[in-house]
N, C-alpha and C positions, 0 to 999 in steps of 0.2 A: 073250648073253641077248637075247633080240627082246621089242620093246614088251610082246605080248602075254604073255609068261613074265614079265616085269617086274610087270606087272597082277598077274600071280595069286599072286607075291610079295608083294608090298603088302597085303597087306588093307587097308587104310585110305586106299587111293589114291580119286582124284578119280572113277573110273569107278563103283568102287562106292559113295563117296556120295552119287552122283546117284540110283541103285539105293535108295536105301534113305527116299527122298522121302516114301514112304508109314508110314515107323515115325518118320516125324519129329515128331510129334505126341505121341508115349510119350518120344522125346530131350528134346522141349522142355518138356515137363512134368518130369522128371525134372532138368532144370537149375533149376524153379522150386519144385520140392519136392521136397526131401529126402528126404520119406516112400523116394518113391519110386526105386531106385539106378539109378546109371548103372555103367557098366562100370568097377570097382574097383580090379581090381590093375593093377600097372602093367605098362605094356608088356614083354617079356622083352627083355634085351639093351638095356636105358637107361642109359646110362653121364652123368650130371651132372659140369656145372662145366670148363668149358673142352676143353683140350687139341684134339687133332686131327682128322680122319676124311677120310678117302680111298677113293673106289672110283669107278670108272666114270674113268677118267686124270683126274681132279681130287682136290684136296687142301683143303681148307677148314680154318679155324678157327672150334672152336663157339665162339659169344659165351658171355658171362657169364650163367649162369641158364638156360643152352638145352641139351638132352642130345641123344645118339645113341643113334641106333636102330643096333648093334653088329649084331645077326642079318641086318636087311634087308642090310648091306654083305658081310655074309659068305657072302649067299646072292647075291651080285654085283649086286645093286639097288642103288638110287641114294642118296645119303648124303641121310639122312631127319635134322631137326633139327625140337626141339619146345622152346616154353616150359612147359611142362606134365609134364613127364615121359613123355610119351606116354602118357598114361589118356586115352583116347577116351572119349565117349559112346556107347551103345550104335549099334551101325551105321558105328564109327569116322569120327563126328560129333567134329569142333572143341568141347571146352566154350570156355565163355562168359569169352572173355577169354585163351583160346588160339589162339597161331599156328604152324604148322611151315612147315618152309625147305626143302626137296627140290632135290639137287645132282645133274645125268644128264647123259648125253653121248649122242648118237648120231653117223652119219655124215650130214657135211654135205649138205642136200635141196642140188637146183641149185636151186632158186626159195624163197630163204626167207620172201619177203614171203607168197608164194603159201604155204606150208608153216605159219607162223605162224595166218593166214586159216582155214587148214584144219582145224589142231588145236583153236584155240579157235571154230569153229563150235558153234554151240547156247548159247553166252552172248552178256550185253549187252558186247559191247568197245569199248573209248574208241577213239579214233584211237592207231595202232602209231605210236612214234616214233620216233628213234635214238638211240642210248644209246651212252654215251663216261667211262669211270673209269678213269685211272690205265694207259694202254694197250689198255683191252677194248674193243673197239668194237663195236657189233651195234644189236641192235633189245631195245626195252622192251615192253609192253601191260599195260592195266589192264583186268582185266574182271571180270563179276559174273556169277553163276547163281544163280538162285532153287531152294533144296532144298523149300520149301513157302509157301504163303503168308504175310509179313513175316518167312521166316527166309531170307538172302541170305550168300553166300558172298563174300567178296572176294577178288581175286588180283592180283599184279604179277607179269611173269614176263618175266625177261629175255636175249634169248639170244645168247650169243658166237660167230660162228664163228669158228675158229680152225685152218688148214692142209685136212684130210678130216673135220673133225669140228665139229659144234657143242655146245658146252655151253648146257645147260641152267637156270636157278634159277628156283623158284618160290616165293609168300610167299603163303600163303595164311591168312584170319582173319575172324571176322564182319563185315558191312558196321554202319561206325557205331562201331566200338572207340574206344574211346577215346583208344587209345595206338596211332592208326596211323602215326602220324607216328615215332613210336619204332621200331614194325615196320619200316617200309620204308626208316629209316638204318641199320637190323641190316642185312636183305636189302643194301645197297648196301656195307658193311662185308664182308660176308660174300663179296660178286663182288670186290670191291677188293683184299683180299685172298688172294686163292683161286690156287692154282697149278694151271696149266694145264697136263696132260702132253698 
């Protein structure tokens, strides 16, 4: 599966939240009033409470309270993890006080610095640094996009290479959570952990 069929997989992937900038105004009113619903049921194929998930030659363990998205893996997408059970906000918008954890692999770019640079062009990114857990060596990046005015997306995204391939993890969550510090010992549990095929 190539990026772009990965994309249209996803519904709730990073391209289309950027896309959906202009209904964010109806999302963020609807996280502050009830009246008003956000997107109810829950994602199909949410599997809670530990156990495994594998696809894309990695193998992860969900933490405690985090589910899998079971359909995205089966339709050979990337192991998608959520605290929330996956109910998005409308426009598959993060609610308030949700993170998901996105596990992918591609083939290794020759220029990762250069390749990192690339993908996250159009956010605010910190300085890329290098990243070292338990054998995985690679690169980290912390960066930010703004979906509308004072509503900002956070990210950490760290990436392994490993032989013709690099793996992927992303932690994505509102800028300002409370509990980021929580998120991003998950995310670093979750690569420490993680079996590299």
């Amino acid at each position: 599966m190539d990026l772009q069929q990965e994309e249209r997989v996803k519904g709730n992937s990073k391209t289309h939240r950027r896309q959906v900038s202009c209904a964010l105004l109806l999302v963020l009113a609807s996280a502050w009033n009830p009246a008003i619903p956000a997107r109810a049921q829950q994602a199909a194929g949410q599997n809670q409470n530990g156990g495994f998930a594998e696809s894309r030659g990695v193998r992860v363990q969900v933490p405690p309270g985090w589910s899998i998205n079971r359909n995205l893996i089966a339709a050979a997408g990337p192991v998608a993890l959520t605290n929330f059970g996956g109910v998005y906000l409308r426009g598959g918008i993060l609610p308030p006080g949700g993170a998901e954890i996105e596990v992918t692999s591609i083939r290794l770019p020759a220029d990762l610095q250069g390749f990192v640079r690339n993908e996250l062009r159009g956010t605010v990114l910190d300085p890329v640094r290098p990243f070292s857990d338990s054998g995985k060596v690679g690169l980290q990046a912390a960066y930010t996009f703004d979906l509308s005015a004072g509503a900002v997306e956070k990210n950490v995204a760290i990436y392994i290479p490993r032989g013709a391939v690099l793996y992927k993890f992303y932690l994505s969550y509102w800028n300002g959570d409370r509990n980021e510090a929580n998120l991003i010992n998950t995310l670093g549990r979750v690569v420490r952990e993680a079996q590299l095929r």
